[in-house]
N, C-alpha and C positions, 0 to 999 in steps of 0.2 A: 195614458201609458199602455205600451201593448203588452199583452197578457197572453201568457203560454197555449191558452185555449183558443185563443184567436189563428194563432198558425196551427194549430191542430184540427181547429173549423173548417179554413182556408183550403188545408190540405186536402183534407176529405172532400171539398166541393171540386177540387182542380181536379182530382183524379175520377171522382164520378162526374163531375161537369153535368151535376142535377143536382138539385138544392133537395130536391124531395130526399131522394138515396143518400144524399151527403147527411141529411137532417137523421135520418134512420139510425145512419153508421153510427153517428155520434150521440146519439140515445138523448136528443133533444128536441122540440118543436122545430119546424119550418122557420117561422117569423123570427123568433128571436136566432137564430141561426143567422139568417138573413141583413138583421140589424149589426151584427157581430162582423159580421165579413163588410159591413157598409163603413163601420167603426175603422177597421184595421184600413183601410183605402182612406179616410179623412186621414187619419193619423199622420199613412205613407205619404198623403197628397199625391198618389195617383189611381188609374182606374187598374185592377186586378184584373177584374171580369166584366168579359163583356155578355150583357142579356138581353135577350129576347123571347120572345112568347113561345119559342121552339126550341131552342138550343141557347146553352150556354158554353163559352171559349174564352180561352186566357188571353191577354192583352200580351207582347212582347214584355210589357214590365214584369204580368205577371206569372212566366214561365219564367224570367228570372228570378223572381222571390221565392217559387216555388220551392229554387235549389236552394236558396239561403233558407228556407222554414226547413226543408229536410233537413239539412248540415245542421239546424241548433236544433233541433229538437235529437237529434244521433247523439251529437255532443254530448247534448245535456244527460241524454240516456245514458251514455257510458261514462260519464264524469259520476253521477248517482250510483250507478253498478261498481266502478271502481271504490269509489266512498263507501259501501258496504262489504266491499273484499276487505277495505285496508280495516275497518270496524271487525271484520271477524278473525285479521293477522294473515290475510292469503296475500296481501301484496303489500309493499313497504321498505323499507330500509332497517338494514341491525347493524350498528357498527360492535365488530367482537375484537379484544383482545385474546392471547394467550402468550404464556411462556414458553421458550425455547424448548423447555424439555416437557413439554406439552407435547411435542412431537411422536414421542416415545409410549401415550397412551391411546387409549380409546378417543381423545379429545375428537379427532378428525374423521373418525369413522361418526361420531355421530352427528356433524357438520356435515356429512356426506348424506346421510340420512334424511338430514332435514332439508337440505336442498332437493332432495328427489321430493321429497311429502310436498315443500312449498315452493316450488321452482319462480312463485313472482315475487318472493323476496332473495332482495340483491343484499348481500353480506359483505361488508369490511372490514376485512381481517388481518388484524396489525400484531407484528408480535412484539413485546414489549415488557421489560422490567415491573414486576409486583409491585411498586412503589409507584411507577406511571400510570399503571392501571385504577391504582387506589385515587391518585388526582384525578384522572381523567373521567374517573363515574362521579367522582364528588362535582366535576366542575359541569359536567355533562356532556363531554365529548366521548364517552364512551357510551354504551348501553347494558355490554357486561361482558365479562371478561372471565378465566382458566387466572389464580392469580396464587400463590402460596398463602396458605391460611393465617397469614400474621399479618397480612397488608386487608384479611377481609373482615376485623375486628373493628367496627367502626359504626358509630350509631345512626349512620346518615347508610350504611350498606345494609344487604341484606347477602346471606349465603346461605350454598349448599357445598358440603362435603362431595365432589368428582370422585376420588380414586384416593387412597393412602397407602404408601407401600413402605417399608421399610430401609433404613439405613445400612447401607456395609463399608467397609474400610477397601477405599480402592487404591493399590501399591502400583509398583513397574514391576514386572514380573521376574525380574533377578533381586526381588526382596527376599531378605530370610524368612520375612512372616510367610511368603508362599507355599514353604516349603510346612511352616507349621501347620498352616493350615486352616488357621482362627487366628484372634488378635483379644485384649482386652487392654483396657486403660493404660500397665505397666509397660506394656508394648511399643504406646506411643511417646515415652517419656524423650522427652530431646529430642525429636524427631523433627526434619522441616517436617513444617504443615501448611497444603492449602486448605484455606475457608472461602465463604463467603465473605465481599467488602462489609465491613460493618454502618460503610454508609448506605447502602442499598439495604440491610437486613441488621439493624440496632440490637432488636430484643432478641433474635436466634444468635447472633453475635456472643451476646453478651451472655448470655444460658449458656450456650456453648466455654464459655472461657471458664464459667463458675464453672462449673462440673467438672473440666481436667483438674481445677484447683482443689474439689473436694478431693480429689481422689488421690490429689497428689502428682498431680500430671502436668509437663509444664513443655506442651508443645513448643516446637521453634516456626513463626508462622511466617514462611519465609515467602510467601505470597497469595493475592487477593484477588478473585475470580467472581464477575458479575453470572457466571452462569456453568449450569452442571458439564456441559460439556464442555469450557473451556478447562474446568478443575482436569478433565478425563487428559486436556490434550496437553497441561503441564505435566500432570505425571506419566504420559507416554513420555516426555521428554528427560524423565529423572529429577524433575526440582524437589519432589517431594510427594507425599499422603495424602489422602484426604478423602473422606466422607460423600459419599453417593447416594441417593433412590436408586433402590433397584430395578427401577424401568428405566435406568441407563444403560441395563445388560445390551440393549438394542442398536447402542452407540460405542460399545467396546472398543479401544483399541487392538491392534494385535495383542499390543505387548502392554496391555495392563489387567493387570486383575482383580476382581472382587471378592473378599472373603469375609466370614460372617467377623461378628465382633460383641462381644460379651458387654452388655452397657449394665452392669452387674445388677442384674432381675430386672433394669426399667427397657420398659417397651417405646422404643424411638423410631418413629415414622414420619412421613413428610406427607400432611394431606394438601392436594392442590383442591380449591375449594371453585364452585362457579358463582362467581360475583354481579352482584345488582345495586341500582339504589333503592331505597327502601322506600316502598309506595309506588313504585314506576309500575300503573297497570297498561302498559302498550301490550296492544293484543300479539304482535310480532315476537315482543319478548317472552311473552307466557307460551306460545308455542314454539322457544324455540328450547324454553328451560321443560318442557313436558315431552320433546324430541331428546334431548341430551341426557334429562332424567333414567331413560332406558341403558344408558350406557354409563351411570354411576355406579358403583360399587362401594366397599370397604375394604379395611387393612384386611389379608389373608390372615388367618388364622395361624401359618407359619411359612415363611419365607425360606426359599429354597436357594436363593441369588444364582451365583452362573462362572463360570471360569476358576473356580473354588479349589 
């Protein structure tokens, strides 16, 4: 069987066309050099080189082999080089999810980021519902994903906390609460309301409905929105209310507005969290959560919201 060292023998001989220098180059005896290069030519079944007592010269076959030894021995080099790029995460593939209102934060400046640092990783970037994202890492078609922290509770996931910002009640801006100013629970009493589909978001669904009931509140929920800014473009339309992050100030309508809202002392926030599966040590993924790491944050200390 021919042996990587044998076209590296070979090589050396064709280009010094001396056994002696060729033996030198490759920090071995004459003789066995010699028997090496006789091996690889039984092998080929033809003659490489031709010798004589003064000179040695390639045969037609073997200026052709010569370019087949260079080309696999290049290959091989740069198939190995490559193999220890993608070992240290500089070359590879990440497929990422995020959510629409993923838009609205830092998510993409630090995608932007990490594409400068590793420009030989190629990134798929799908946007997609919380609840897609949570299949798609379980099933492994994703590798990690910007997903709302309720789809990242899962023992087969791993997270991190991105960014959390706070909730505000977003009207049409010929609401009387604009004119008040604030909103609390009594405010929204009868009121349409949009939410979130409860089939895309169950447990915030369903929190959400106990809590107007503690308080006595019994929204009218006169329609269902997979996402924060479709909720923004019902109520630019007048259907109704409804509940925002305040990194939708970026997506404002004209004509809606955001004002704070008294969730009487509890603190309600929306953390968008970055999602993994649990154990995935791809070198790609650890530098891409140690790139986006720089650009997580936490809930501000107090929220100013925007259009008020």
């Amino acid at each position: 069987m021919m042996e990587l060292r044998q076209l590296k023998y070979f090589i050396a001989v064709a280009e010094e066309l001396h056994f002696g220098r060729a033996a030198e180059r490759c920090h071995i005896a004459q003789p066995p050099l010699s028997q090496q290069i006789k091996r690889l030519e039984e092998e080929l079944g033809v003659i490489l080189l031709e010798r004589t007592s003064r000179k040695v010269s390639l045969t037609d076959e073997g200026s052709m082999f010569l370019a087949v030894a260079r080309d696999t021995l290049c290959t091989l080099d740069g198939g190995i080089e490559k193999m220890h790029m993608m070992a240290e995460g500089l070359i590879g593939k990440l497929r990422v999810g995020f959510l629409s209102s993923g838009l609205h934060t830092d998510f993409f400046k630090g995608v932007t980021a990490f594409r400068k640092k590793y420009p030989g990783i190629m990134l798929d970037i799908r946007e997609m519902q919380s609840s897609d994202q949570n299949n798609a890492l379980r099933a492994g078609d994703l590798d990690v994903g910007l997903s709302h922290h309720c789809y990242a509770n899962h023992y087969n996931l791993e997270a991190k906390t991105f960014m959390a910002d706070r909730y505000f009640l977003a009207v049409h801006h010929e609401h009387p609460l604009v004119a008040q100013g604030h909103a609390g629970y009594p405010d929204i009493d009868k009121e349409p309301f949009i939410m979130f589909s409860r089939q895309h978001y169950p447990e915030a669904y369903d929190r959400a409905i106990g809590r107007y009931y503690k308080y006595g509140v019994q929204p009218r929920v006169v329609q269902e929105a997979k996402t924060h800014q479709t909720k923004l473009s019902l109520i630019a339309a007048g259907m109704g209310i409804g509940f925002v992050p305040e990194r939708m100030c970026a997506a404002l309508p004209d004509c809606v507005r955001m004002i704070p809202f008294d969730f009487q002392g509890e603190v309600h926030n929306t953390p968008l969290k970055l999602v993994w599966r649990k154990g995935d040590k791809s070198p790609t993924l650890k530098c891409f959560l140690e790139v986006l790491s720089e650009f997580c944050r936490e809930v501000d200390d107090v929220a100013n919201g925007c259009n008020t």
